[in-house]
C-alpha positions in Angstrom: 0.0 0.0 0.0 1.3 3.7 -1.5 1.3 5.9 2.2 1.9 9.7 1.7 5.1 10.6 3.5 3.4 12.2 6.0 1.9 8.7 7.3 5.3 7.6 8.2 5.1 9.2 11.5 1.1 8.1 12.1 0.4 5.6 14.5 -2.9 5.8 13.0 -1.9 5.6 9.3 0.3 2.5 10.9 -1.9 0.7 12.5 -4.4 0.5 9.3 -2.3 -1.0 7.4 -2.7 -4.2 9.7 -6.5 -3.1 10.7 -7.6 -1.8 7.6 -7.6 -4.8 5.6 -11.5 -6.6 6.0 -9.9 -9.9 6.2 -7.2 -9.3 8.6 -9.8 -8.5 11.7 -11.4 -11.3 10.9 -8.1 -13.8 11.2 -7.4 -11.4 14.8 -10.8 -12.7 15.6 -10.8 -16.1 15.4 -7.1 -16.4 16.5 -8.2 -14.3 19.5 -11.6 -16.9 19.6 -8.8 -20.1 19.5 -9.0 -20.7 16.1 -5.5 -21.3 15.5 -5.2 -23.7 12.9 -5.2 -23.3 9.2 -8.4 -25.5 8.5 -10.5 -24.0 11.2 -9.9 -20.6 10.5 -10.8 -21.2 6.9 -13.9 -22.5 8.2 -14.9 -20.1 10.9 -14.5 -16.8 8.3 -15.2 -18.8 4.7 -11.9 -17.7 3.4 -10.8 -19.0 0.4 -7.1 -21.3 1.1 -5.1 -18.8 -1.1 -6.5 -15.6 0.3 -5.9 -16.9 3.7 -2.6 -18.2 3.5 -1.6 -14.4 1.8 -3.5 -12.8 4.8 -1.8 -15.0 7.2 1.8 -14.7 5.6 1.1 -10.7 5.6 0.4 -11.1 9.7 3.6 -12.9 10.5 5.7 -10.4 7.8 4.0 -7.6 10.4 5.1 -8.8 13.4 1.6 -9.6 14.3 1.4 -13.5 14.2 3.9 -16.3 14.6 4.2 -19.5 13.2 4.4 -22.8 16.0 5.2 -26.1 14.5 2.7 -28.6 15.7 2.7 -31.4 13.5 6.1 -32.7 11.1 4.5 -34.9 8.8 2.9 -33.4 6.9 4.3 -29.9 8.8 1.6 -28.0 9.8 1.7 -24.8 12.1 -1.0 -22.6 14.4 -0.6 -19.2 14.1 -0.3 -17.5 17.9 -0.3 -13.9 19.2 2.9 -12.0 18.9 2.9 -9.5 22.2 2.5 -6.8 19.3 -0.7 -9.1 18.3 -2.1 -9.6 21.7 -1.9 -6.1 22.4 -4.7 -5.4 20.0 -7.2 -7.6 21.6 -7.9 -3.9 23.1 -8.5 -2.5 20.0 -11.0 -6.0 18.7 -13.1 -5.4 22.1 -12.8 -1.7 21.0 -14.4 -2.0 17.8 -16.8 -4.9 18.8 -18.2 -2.2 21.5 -18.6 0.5 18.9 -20.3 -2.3 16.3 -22.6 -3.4 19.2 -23.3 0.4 20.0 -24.1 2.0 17.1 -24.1 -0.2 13.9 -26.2 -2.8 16.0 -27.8 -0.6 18.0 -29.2 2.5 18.7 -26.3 4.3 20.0 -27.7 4.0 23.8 -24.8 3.7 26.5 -26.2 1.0 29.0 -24.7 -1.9 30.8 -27.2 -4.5 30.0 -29.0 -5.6 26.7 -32.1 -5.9 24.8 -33.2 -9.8 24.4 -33.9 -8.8 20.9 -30.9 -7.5 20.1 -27.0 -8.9 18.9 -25.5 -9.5 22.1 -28.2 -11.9 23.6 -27.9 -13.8 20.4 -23.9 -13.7 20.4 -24.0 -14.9 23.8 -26.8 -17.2 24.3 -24.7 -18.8 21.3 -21.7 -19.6 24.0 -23.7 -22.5 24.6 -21.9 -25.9 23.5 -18.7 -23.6 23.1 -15.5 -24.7 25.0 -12.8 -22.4 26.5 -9.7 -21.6 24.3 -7.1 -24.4 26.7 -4.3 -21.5 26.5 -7.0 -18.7 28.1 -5.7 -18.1 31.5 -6.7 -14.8 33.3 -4.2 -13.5 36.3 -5.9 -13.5 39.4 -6.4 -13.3 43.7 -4.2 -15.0 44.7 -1.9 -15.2 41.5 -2.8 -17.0 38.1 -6.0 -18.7 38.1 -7.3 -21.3 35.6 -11.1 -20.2 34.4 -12.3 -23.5 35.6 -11.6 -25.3 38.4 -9.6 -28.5 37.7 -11.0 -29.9 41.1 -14.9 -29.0 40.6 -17.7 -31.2 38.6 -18.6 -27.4 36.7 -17.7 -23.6 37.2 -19.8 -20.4 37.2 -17.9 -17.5 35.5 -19.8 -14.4 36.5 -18.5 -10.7 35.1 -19.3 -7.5 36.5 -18.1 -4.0 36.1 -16.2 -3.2 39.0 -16.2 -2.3 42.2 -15.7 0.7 44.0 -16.8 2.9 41.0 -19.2 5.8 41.1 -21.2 4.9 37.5 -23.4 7.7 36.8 -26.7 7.2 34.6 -25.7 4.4 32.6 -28.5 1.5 32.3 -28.1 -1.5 34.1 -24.8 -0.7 36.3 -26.2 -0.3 39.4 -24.2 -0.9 42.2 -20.7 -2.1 43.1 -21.1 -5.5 42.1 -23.6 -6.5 45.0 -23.4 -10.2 43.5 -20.1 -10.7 45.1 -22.2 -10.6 48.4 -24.7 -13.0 47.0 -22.2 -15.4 45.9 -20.1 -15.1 49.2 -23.4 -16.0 51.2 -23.8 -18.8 48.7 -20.1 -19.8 49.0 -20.9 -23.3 51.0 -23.5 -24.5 49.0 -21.8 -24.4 45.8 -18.9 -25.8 47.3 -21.2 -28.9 48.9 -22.5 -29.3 44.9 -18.6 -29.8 44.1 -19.2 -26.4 42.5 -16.5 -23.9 41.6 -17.2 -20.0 41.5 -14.9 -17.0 39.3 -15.5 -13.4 39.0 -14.3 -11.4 36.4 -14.2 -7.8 35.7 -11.9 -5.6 33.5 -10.2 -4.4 36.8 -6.3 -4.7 37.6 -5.6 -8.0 39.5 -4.6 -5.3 42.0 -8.0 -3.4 42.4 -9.5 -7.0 42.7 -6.9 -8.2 45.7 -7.8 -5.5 47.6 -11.8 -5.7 46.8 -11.6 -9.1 48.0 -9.1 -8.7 51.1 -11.8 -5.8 52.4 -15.1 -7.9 52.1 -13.8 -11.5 52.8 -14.2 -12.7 49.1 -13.4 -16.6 49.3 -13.9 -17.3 45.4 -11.4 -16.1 42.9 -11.5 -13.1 41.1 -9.8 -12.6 37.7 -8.7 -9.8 36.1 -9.7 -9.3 32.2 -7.4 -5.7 31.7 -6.4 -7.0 29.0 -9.7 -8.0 27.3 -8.3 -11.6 26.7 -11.4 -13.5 27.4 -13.9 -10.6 25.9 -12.1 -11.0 22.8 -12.2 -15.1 23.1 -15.6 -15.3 23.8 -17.0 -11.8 22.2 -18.6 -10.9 25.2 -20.9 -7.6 25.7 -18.7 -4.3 27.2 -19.9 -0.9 27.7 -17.4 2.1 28.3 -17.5 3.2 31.8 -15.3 5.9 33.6 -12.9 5.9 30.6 -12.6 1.8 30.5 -14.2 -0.8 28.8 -16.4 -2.7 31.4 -17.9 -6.2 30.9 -21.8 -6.3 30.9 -23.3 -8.4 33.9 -23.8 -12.3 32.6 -23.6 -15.5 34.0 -21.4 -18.9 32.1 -22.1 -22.3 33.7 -19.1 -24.0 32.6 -18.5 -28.2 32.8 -15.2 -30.0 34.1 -14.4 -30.0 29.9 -14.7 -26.8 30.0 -17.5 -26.3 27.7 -20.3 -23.8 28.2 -23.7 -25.3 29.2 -25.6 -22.7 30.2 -25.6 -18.6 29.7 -27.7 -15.8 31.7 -27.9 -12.9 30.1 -28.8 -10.2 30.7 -28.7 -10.1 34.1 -31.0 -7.6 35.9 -32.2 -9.8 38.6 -29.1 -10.2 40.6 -30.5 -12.2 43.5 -32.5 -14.8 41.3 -29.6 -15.0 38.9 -26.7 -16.1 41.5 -29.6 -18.8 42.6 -30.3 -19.8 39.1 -26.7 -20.1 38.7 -26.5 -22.5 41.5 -29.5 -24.3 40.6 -28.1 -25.0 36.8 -24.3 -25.9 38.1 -25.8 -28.1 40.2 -27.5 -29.9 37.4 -24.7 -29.8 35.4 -22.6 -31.6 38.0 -25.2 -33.8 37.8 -24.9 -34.7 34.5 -21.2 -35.0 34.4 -21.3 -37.2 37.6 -24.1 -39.8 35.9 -21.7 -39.3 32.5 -18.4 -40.6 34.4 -20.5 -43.5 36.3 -21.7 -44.7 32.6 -18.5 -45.3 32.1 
């Protein structure tokens, strides 16, 4: 691509040459989704081989993907995440936030959704997905796996954030006042062999001392870095100059594979019991599943 000399110096003019191709998003996307491998990323965006395999050559030439040899014979590779690739996950959460805002919507600021509108479907659609095995978030204390490798099925629950004065935007009430909720619940997901994670866009930092202060006894994980919004394409609304995740609920098994969604959450109280009710059910399941056997 011809750049007038003055683009040189543009971080703008820069980054479009990587962003402003239709086809390259769509390859950040599904990498960023787990799609790592050459057939499945020809199948999530129906790309033809030879368009895809120019795209993907033109991502690794930028810096923005490598190549990592999984297979010798035949050699095939996945294409990973550079740190100069990761650090546009930002910008993919960015840009799916502005789609869901104003091309997909009305061009309302709120923290919840319509159950009409693109991001019920995209999430209600989690269901039957499984988490990306490389997606770890950092968390209190220290790294955290999204699912507990000890429990028959997880609840992911994201939130906002705490401690933040919101202002008029739809559906943010509060500081999180499920984290209470779930702490009162605490034992009897545990007695269900049920694991518990929240997750908000906060620092690891912000979260420590959250939890510390009101005697949190699940993990929380920090998504700063939009890693598992950009896996899973979950809703976010910009709050106090950051991109916040909307309230929803993911009932996760021990395979780590989605099984139930609630979104979107206005009902706090009856969605933490809900929660429970399906986790325990999905236990259930997994438990009669491992007995067949």
């Amino acid at each position: 691509m011809r750049m007038h000399n003055a683009d040189e110096t543009c971080g703008i003019a820069q980054a479009a040459l990587v962003l402003g191709d239709w086809w390259n998003v769509l390859v950040l996307r599904e990498v960023a989704r787990g799609h790592v491998r050459f057939d499945a990323l020809a199948a999530e965006i129906g790309l033809s081989r030879k368009v895809l395999t120019e795209r993907l050559g033109g991502l690794v030439a930028q810096g923005v993907l490598r190549r990592s040899l999984y297979q010798r014979r035949p050699v095939r590779y996945e294409y990973l995440f550079t740190d100069a690739g990761a650090a546009l996950l930002p910008v993919l959460v960015a840009m799916q936030d502005w789609g869901d805002r104003w091309a997909l919507g009305d061009g309302t600021l709120t923290a919840t959704a319509a159950e009409d509108g693109a991001e019920h479907a995209r999430v209600h659609a989690l269901v039957g997905t499984r988490l990306p095995d490389a997606l770890e978030l950092p968390g209190t204390p220290g790294d955290v796996p999204l699912t507990s490798p000890d429990a028959t099925a997880t609840v992911l629950f994201t939130y906002p954030g705490t401690g933040v004065e919101w202002g008029p935007v739809p559906g943010s009430v509060g500081c999180a006042p499920e984290h209470g909720l779930f702490r009162d619940a605490w034992p009897d997901f545990r007695r269900a062999g049920v694991d518990v994670r929240g997750i908000s866009t906060q620092t690891a930092h912000e979260q420590a001392e959250f939890a510390r202060a009101e005697g949190i006894p699940y993990p929380l994980l920090s998504d700063a870095d939009h890693r598992l919004a950009a896996a899973l394409r979950l809703p976010v609304f910009r709050g106090t100059g950051r991109l916040r995740h909307k309230r929803l609920i993911l009932v996760v098994d021990a395979g780590r594979t989605v099984r139930h969604t609630l979104f979107p959450v206005t009902d706090i109280p009856h969605a933490v019991e809900e929660s429970l009710r399906l986790a325990m059910d999905c236990a259930r399941a997994s438990r009669s599943s491992t007995e067949a056997r």
